[in-house]
DRENLO-64129 format. One record per residue (C-alpha): x, y, z. Coordinates in steps of 0.25 Angstrom, whole numbers, padded with zeros to 4 digits, always signed. Example, Ala and Ser with C-alpha at 12.3 -4.5 7.8 and 13.67 -1.06 7.14 Angstrom:
2
+0049-0018+0031;+0055-0004+0029;
END
This chain:
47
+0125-0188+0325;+0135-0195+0333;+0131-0187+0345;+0116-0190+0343;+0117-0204+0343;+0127-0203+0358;+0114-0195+0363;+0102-0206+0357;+0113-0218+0363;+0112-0212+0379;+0098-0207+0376;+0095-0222+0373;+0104-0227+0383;+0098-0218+0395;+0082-0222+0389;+0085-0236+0389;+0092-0234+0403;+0079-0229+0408;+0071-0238+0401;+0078-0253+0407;+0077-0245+0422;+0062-0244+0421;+0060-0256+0416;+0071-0262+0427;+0061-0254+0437;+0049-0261+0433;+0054-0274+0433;+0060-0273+0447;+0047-0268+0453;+0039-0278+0444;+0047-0289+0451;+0046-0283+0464;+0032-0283+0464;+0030-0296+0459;+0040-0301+0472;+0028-0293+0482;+0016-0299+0477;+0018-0313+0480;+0019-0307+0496;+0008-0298+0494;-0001-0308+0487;+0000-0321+0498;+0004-0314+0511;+0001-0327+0520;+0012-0335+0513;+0024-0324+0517;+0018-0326+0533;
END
């Protein structure tokens, strides 16, 4: 039993892993994005 609850512990530790890097990735182009459009939308004020 011991053994099966070692297993479900990485399982979970590997999902939640997975999970936060996703999330991390979205929120990294999310932010990216919001920094480009300022540029893109008033071109005149950068020149």
């Amino acid at each position: 039993m011991s053994s099966l609850r070692k297993i479900g512990k990485i399982f979970a530790f590997v999902a939640i892993g997975i999970v936060t890097i996703i999330v991390g990735a979205f929120m990294i182009r999310g932010t990216m994005h919001l920094w480009d459009k300022p540029s893109e939308k008033n071109p005149k004020k950068d020149k």
